[in-house]
N, C-alpha and C positions, 0 to 999 in steps of 0.2 A: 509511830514514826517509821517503822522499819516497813509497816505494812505501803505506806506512802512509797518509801525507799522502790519496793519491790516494784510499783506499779510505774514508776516513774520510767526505772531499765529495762520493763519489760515494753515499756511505747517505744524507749529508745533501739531495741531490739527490732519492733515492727516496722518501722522507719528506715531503718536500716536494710531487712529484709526485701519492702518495695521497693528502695529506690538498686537496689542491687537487679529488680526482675524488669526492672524498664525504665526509660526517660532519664536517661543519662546520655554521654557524648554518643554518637555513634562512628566515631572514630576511633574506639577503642582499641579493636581487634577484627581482624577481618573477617571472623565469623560475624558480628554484629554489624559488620558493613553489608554484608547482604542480606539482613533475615529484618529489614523492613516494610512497612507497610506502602512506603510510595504517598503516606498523607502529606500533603503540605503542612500541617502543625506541627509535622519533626523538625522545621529547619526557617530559620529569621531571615533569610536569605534566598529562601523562594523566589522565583520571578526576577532573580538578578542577573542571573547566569551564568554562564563556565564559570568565568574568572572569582567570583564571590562565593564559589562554592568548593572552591577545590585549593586545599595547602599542602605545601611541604609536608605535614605530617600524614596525608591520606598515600603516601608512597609507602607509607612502614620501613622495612628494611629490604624495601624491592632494587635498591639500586642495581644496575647490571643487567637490567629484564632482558631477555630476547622472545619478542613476540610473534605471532603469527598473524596473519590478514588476509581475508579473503573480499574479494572483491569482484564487478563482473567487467568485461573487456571493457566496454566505452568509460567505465569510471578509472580503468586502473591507472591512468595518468595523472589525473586529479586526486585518484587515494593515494598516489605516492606523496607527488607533492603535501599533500597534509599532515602525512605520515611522518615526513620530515619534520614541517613545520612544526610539528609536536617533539619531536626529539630536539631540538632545537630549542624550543621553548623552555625544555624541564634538561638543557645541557647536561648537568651536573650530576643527572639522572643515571646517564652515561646509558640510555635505552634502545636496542636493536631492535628494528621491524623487518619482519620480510613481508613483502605485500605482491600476491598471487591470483593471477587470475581464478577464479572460480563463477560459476553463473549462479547466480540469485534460486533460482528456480529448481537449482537441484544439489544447493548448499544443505539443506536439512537432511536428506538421504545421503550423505558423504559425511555428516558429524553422527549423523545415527550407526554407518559401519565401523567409523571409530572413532569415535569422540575423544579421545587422547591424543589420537593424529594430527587432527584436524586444526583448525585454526584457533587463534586464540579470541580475534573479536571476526566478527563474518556479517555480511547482509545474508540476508533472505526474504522472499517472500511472505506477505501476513498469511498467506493460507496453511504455511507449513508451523505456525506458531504451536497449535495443538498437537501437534506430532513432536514437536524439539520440547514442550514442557513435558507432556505424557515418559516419552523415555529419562527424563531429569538431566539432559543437559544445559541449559539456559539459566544461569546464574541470575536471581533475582539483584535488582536495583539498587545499589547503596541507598538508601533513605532520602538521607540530604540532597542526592543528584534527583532519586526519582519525584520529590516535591519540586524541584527547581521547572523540567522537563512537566508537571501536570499544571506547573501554573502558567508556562510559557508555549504550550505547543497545543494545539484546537484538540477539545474533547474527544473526538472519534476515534483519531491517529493515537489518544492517551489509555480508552478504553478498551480499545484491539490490541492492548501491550499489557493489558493486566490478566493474573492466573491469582488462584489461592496460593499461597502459600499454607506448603501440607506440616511446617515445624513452628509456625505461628496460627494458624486459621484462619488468616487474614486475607486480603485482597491485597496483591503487591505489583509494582511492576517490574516486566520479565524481561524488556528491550526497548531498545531505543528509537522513537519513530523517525523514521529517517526522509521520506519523501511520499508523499500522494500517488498512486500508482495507475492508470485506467484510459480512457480512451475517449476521443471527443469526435467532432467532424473537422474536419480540413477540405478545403477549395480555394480553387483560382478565382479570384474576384474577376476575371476576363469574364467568365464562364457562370460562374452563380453571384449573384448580387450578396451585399450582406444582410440585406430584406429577404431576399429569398432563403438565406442560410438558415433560416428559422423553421421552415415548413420542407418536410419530408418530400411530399409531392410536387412543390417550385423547384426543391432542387433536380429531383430527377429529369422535370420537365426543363429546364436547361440545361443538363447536359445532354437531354434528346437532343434539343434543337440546335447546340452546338456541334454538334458529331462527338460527343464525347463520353466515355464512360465515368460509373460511379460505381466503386468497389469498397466490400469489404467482405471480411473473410466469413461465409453463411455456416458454413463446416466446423468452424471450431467453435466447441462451447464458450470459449468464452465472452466470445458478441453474442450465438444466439441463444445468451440467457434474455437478452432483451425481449424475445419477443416472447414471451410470458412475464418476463419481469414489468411491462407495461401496462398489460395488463392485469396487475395488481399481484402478481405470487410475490412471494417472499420467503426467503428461509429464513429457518429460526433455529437452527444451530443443529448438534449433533446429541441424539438421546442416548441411552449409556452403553448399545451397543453401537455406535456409533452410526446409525442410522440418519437420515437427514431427515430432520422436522421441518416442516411449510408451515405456514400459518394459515385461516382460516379463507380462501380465496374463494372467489366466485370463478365455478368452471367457467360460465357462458361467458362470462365478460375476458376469461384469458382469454379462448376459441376468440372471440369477438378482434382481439389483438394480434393471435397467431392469424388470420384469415386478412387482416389488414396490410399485415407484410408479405403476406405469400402475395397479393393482388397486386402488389405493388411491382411484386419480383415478374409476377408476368404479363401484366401490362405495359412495364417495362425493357421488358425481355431484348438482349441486345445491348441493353445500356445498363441496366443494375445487374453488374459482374462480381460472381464471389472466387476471389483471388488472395492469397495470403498477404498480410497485410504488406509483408517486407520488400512486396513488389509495386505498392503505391508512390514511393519516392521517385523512384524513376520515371514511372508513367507520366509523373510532370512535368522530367526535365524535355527540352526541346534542342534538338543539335542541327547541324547542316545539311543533314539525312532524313531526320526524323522530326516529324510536330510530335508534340506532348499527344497523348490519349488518352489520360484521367482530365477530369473535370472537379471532381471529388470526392472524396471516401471517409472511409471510419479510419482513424490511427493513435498513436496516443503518443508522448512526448518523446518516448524511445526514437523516432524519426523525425521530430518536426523542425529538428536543424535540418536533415538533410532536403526537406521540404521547402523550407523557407530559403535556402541557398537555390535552390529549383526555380520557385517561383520568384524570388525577391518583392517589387512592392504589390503584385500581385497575390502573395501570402496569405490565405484568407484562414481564422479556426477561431469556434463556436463550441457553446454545447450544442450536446444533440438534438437535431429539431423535432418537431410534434411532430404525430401521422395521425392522419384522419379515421377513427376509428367508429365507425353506425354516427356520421355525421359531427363528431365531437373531437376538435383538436386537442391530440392527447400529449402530453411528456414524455419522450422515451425514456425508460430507464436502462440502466447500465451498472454489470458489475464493478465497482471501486473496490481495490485494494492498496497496502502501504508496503511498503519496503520499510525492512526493520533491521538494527541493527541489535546482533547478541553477544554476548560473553561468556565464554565459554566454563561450565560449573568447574569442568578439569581441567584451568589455566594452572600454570605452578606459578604463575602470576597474577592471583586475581585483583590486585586491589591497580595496578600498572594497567592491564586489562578494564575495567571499569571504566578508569578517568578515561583511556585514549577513547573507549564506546563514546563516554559521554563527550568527549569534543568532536568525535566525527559527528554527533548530533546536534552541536550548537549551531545557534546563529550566524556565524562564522563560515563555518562550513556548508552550512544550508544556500547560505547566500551564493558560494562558492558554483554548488553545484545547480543551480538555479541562470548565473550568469552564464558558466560555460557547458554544462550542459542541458539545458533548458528544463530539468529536472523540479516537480512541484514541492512548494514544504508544505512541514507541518508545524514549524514555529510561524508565530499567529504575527510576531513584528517584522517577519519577513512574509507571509503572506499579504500584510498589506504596507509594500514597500514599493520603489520606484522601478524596480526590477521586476517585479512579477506585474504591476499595473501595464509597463511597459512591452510587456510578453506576451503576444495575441497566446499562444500553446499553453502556457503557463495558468493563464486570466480563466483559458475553456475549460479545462478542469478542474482548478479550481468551482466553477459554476457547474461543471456538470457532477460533481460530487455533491450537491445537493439534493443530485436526482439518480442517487445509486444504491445499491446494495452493497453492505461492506462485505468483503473479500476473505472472511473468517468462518472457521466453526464448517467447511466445507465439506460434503461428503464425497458419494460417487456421482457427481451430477454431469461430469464433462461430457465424456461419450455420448448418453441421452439426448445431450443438449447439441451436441453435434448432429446425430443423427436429425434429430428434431428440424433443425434450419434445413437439413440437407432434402428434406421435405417435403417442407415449404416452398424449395425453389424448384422442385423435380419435374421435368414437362410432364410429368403421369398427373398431377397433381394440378385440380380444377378449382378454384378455389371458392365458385359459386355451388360447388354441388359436395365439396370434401368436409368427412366429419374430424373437426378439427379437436371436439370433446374427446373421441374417442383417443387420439392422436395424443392427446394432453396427458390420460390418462392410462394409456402407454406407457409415456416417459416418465410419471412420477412410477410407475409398476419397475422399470426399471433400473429408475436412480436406487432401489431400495429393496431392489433384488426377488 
């Protein structure tokens, strides 16, 4: 009997000891609010969103927060307003925000000089993800929000926001995806048909015959990854010196791709102008002085209100269209990236922090920045909503993010890739007799030092 006895307290013992090392609330304490895996099996409540996922008790004994927010100009009217609407919501909460301009793009090098300064939730860029997990500021996911956010927001935008976790050894997620980030075609339907906005070559060819130019920026890497990215390169993340890996590409068929755009650029010489993109808006509008001189260009939603107030029902945007490549209509490809939203590891308020991350990431707010500023999501019930269907800018990227590389794991590829277009479009540069292998293989010597 006693031997019975023994065995019996010692199961009760074992029992005890699992359920104390996991599967229990995850709202206990807020070290176990962040040290989740992001699975949707932590939480009944998945797929519900904000509201079904978030209680009174996930404040702790935050009352009083004063937070920080970093945001970039065009949003920081909209992040106020929301920012209220959030203190407002949780009154009682009795929560200060400060909400401060900062740009996306060089939010991670400003929480990397000090990250106790710094903001407490912030956008940024997906390219700068690997840089904010590496140095350990980016607070992994409450659990229960990050299964809510992987059953509600498209794969891509959920897999570009997951890291290890180096105190579980799990995959967790690290930020909030917050909107589609990249670049499509825009034209005046006076000027290119929406038959033609299809095909690389029709559209040039109308804006020749219109007197009109087509721009986009040849100089900056980040268009002319296209022209290897079409013809079939890919990167494939960063090796452990942080080296940029490719995947197994056919040189001849890039060359094949890089030689199709440079042919383009100087047979159309005159009309295919590489100008930064932030001088496409204008070039549409038309005054009492001045006719419009764009026809059409590359841009991305950053500008296509000002585009579409330019053009009004003349408003034309697509994805990217094909270029005739050794006879074969090909797909451009284009780098995509997401805008992410983080929490700071060294908030004095992390659990206050968290929830406001995860409402500036709801539905809600997607919807928010999708109507006023034509901004794309990455929740799946607002990408297929009356608002984004109704969004010719919104509609092209969404589609042309089927035909991109995502915008993570990035090395030194900009420069290369600048240099590379600058190239391609240089009158020295013949495009029937230039070896464009050698040229390829340049830039990958380059990107990789």
């Amino acid at each position: 009997m006693k031997r019975i006895i023994a065995l019996v307290l010692a199961a009760m013992m074992l029992v005890a000891v699992f359920a104390s090392c996991g599967g229990g609330d995850d709202k206990t304490s807020s070290t176990t609010n962040n040290s989740g895996s992001g699975s949707s099996s932590t939480n009944e409540n998945a797929g519900k969103g904000f509201d079904a996922n978030v209680t009174d008790a996930d404040f702790g004994d935050e009352t009083g927060a004063s937070l920080k927010v970093w945001g970039p100009d065009k949003y920081i009217d909209l992040l106020t307003k929301q920012c209220d609407a959030f203190k407002k919501k949780y009154a009682d909460k009795k929560i200060k925000i400060e909400v401060v301009v900062q740009s996306e793009d060089s939010a991670a090098t400003q929480m990397q000089t000090d990250a106790k300064a710094g903001a407490d939730v912030f956008g940024f860029a997906s390219d700068q993800f690997t840089n904010l997990i590496n140095a350990g500021i980016l607070s992994p996911i409450k659990p229960s929000y990050a299964a809510d956010i992987e059953a509600t927001n498209d794969k891509a935008s959920v897999d570009i926001s997951k890291a290890e976790n180096k105190n579980t050894g799990k995959e967790a997620l690290y930020a909030y995806p917050e909107t589609g980030n990249g670049y499509f075609l825009v034209y005046d339907k006076s000027v290119v048909s929406d038959k033609d906005a299809g095909s690389f070559e029709a559209i040039l060819d109308d804006c020749k015959k219109a007197g009109k130019k087509f721009i986009m920026d040849v100089g900056n890497g980040y268009y002319a990854c296209m022209f290897v990215f079409t013809g079939g390169l890919r990167l494939e993340g960063l090796d452990k010196n942080n080296k940029q890996l490719f995947n197994k590409y056919d040189e001849k068929e890039v060359a094949a791709s890089m030689k199709a755009f440079s042919k383009l650029m100087h047979d159309y010489k005159g009309t295919f102008v590489s100008d930064a993109v932030s001088n496409i808006p204008s070039g549409f509008t038309s005054t009492s002085t001045r006719a419009s001189k764009v026809g059409a260009g590359i841009d991305g939603s950053w500008d296509s209100a000002d585009i579409e107030k330019a053009l009004g029902k003349n408003f034309g945007a697509s994805k990217l269209p094909t270029i005739n490549i050794d006879g074969k209509d090909t797909q451009i490809y284009s780098m995509y990236g997401y805008k992410m939203i983080g929490v700071n590891a060294n908030s004095k308020y992390p659990r206050t922090s968290q929830i406001l991350g995860y409402y500036l990431a709801s539905e809600e707010c997607q919807t928010q920045r999708a109507e006023e500023l034509g901004w794309s999501p990455t929740a799946t019930k607002v990408i297929e909503s009356k608002v984004v269907k109704d969004n010719p800018a919104i509609s092209a990227l969404v589609e042309q993010s089927k035909y991109s590389i995502p915008q993570a794991n990035v090395g030194a590829i900009w420069d290369p890739f600048k240099s590379l277009g600058n190239e391609l479009m240089a009158d020295s540069t013949n495009p029937d007799t230039y070896d464009f292998v050698t040229l390829l293989k340049n830039t990958i010597k380059n990107i990789n030092g």
